[in-house]
N, C-alpha and C positions, 0 to 999 in steps of 0.2 A: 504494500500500500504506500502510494505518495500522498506527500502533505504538499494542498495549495502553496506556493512562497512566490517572491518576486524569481524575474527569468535569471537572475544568476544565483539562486538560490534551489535547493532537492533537496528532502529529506523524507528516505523510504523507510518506512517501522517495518522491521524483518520479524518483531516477537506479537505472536498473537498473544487473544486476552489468555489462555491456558498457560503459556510462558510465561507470561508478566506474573502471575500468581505465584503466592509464596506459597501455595499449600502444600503444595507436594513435595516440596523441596522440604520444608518445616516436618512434615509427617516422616518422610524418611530417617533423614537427623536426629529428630527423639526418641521417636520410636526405637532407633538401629541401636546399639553397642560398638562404640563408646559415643557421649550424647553430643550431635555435633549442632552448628546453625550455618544454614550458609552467610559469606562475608556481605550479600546486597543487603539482609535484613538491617545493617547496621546501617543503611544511610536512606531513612526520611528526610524528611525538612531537617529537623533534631540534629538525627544524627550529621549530614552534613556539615551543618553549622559548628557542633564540634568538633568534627573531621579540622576543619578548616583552622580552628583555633590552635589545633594540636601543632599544626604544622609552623603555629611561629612560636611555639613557646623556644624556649633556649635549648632545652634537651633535647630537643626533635630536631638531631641533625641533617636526615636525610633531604627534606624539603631544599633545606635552606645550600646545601651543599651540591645536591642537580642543577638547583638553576644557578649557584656560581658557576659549573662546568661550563654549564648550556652559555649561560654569558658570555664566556671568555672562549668558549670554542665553538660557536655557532656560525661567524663569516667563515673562518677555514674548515668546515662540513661542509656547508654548500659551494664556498670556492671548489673545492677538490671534487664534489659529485656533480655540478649543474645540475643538482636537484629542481625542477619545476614543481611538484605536487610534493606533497606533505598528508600521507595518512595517519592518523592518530588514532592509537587504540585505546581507549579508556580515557574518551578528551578530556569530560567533564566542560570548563567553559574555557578550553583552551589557557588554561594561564600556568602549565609546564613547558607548552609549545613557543611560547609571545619571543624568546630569544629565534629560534628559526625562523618563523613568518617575516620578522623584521629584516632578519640575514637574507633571507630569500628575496622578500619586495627592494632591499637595498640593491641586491645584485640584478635586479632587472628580471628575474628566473619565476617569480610567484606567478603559477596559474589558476591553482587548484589547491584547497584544501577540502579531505575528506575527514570531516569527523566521527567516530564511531564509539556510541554510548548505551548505555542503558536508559537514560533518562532523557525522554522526547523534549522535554522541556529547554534542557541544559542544552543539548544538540541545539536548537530552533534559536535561541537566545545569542550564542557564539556564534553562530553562521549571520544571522543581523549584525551582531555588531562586528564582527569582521568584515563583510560586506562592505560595512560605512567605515570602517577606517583603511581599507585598500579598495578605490574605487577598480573596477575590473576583475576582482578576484570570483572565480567560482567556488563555490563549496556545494558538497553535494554530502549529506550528512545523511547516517546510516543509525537507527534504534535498532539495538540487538544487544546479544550476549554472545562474549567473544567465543566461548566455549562451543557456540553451535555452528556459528556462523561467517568463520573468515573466508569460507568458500565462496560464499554471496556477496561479496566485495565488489567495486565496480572493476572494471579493467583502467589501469592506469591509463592519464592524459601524458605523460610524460616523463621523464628521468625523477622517480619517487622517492622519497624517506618517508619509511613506514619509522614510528615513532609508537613503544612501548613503554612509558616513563614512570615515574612514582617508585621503582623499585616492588612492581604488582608481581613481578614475575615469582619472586618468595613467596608472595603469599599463596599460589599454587602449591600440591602435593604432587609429590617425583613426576608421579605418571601425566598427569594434568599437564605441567609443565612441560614435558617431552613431547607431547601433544600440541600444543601453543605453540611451539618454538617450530614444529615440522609446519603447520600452518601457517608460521608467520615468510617462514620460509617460502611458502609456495606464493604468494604475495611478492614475491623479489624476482625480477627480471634483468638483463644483462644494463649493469650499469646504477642498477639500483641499491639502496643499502638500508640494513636494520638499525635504528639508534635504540639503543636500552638501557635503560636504567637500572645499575646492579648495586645493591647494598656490598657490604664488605663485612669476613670477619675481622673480628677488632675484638680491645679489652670488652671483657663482658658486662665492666661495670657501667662503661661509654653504652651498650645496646641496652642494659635494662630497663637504664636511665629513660631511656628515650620513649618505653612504654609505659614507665611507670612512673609519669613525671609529678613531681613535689606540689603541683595544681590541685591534681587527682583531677584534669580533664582526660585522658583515656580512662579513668574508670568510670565516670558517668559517658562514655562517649558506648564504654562496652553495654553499661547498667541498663542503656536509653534501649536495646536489643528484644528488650522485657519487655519496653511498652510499648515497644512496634507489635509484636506479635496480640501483647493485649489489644491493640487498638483493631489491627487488621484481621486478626483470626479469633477473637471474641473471646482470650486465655483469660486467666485469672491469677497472672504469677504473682506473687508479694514481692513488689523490687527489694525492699528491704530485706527481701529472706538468703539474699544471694551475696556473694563477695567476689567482687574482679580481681582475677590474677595476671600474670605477666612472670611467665617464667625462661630462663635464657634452657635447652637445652642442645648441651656441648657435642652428642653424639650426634644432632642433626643436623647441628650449627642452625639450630633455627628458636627466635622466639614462639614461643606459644602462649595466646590471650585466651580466655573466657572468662566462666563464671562456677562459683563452688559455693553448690548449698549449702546454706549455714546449720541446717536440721535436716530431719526426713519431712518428707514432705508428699502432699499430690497435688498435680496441677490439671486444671480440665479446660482443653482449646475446643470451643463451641465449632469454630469454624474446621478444625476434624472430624466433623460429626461424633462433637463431645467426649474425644476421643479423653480418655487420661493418665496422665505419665507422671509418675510416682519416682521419687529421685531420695536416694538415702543418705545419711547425714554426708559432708564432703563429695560427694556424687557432684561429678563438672558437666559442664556444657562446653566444650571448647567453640570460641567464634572466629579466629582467626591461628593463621599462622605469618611469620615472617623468618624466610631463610635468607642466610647469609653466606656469600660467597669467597672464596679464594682465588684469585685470577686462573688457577691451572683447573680448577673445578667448572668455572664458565667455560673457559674455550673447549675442555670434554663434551659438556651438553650441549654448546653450540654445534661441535664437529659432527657428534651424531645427530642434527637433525641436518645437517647439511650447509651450513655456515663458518663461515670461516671471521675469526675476530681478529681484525684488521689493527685496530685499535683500542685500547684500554686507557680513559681519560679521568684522570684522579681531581678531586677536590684539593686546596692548599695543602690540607688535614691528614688526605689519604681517608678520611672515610665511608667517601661514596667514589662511586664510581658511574662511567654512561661508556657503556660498549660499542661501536663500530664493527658492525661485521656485514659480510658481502656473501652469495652464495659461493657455492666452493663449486670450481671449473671454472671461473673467472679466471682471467689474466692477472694474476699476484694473489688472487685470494687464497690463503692456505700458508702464509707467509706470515714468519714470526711477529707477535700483533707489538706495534708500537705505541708512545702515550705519551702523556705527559701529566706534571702537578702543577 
């Protein structure tokens, strides 16, 4: 389905009303062992808005550490690819991108920007106003969920940077991710290239920090998970009966968020068809995950999906990271990945 927009404006919604719906996703997850939620339940209005806050407190370095990359190495990305289009996956309202678009309409090179989201709203909003701050630009913006749909992707207008930022790619599980990465892959044509956003391992006390920051806004950002599902699936949880965690786990090298019951408990989601999940004292819900990498561990998973990391582009700090890779059978690609701090 297309949405009416002005003629340099598209945005086709790829998730019907069954997709858009958290039900079945929420039924699987509590119901299953061990209790999980999926990561969209966290961003309503709510949660957004605290999303958003997280990302300037001080602990939360990754935000703030992509886009000094993206700052300082955005004209030489597009210098070196004559990128024309700019696909974005997981755009929100474009403002991980704003360093590219600018490098791009600077160089003469900006055609196209496709944004691709979950949220029709967000998409429709960043296409107007990018529209009016680059007079000629197209955008042709895509509602969906990346997991089903990078297939449905337009054909590229021209030499692309597909653009997967925020460091989302952790918050995927192994397989998930191996997944992502072969689709992101198929997305790439001669010339074309992946920019992504990779967290780093680092001291564990620098990563805790970052989830469990001295605000306590990640804990109500996890807390608010509770009153989405109350609101949208008719549950009855008692926010208060639960406690957000943030734990660093070394063998996975990954953060792990959720929530742990404070007692035993039962809880009844009207919109499961009153379905009710009964959770014992400490009993969690996990809502998210974040992994973190080691440069020789990205360019593994890159190479088996068929990419090759070109480049590896560090923060002052060294604690984030934004990948360059090309597919592999290119002319240089597969060549030991260069960088800078």
């Amino acid at each position: 389905m297309s949405i009416a927009a002005p003629p340099d404006i598209r945005v086709d919604v790829l998730l019907d009303s069954d997709e858009a719906s958290l039900a079945e996703a929420v039924r699987a997850g509590l119901l299953g062992q061990p209790k999980r939620l999926p990561p969209r339940c966290l961003y309503d209005e709510r949660g957004s808005e605290l999303f958003d806050r997280i990302t300037e407190l001080p602990e939360y370095y990754p935000a703030r550490c992509e886009r000094a990359i993206l700052n300082r190495y955005a004209p030489e990305i597009v210098t070196d690819t004559g990128a024309q289009e700019l696909l974005e996956i997981g755009s929100g309202v474009a403002s991980k991108t704003r360093a590219l678009l600018y490098a791009m309409a600077g160089a003469g090179t900006l055609r196209r920007y496709v944004p691709f989201d979950v949220d029709q709203t967000v998409v429709q909003r960043s296409a107007e106003e990018l529209t009016s701050l680059y007079p000629g630009l197209a955008v042709h913006g895509l509602v969906g969920d990346f997991s089903r749909h990078l297939g449905d992707l337009p054909p590229p207008s021209g030499r692309r940077l597909v653009a997967f930022l925020g460091g989302t790619i952790g918050n995927l599980e192994p397989e998930m991710r191996a997944e992502i990465l072969l689709g992101l892959r198929d997305l790439l044509g001669d010339g074309d290239r992946l920019v992504l956003g990779v967290d780093l391992v680092k001291d564990e006390r620098v990563i805790v920090a970052a989830y469990a920051d001295s605000a306590g806004v990640t804990a109500e950002f996890t807390l608010n998970v509770l009153r989405v599902l109350n609101r949208e699936l008719d549950a009855d949880f008692d926010v208060g009966a639960f406690e957000p965690f943030a734990r660093w786990d070394p063998g996975e090298s990954r953060v792990e968020l959720g929530l742990s019951a404070r007692s035993a408990q039962r809880v009844t989601i009207g919109g499961l068809d009153s379905a009710r999940v009964d959770f014992a004292h400490g009993e969690e819900i996990r809502t998210e995950i974040s992994s973190k990498f080691t440069p020789e561990r990205l360019e593994r998973e890159l190479r088996q999906a068929g990419l090759a990391l070109e480049r590896l582009l560090l923060d002052d700090e060294g604690l984030f990271s934004v990948a360059l890779a090309a597919p592999i059978g290119e002319a240089g690609a597969g060549e030991s990945p260069g960088g800078g701090a």
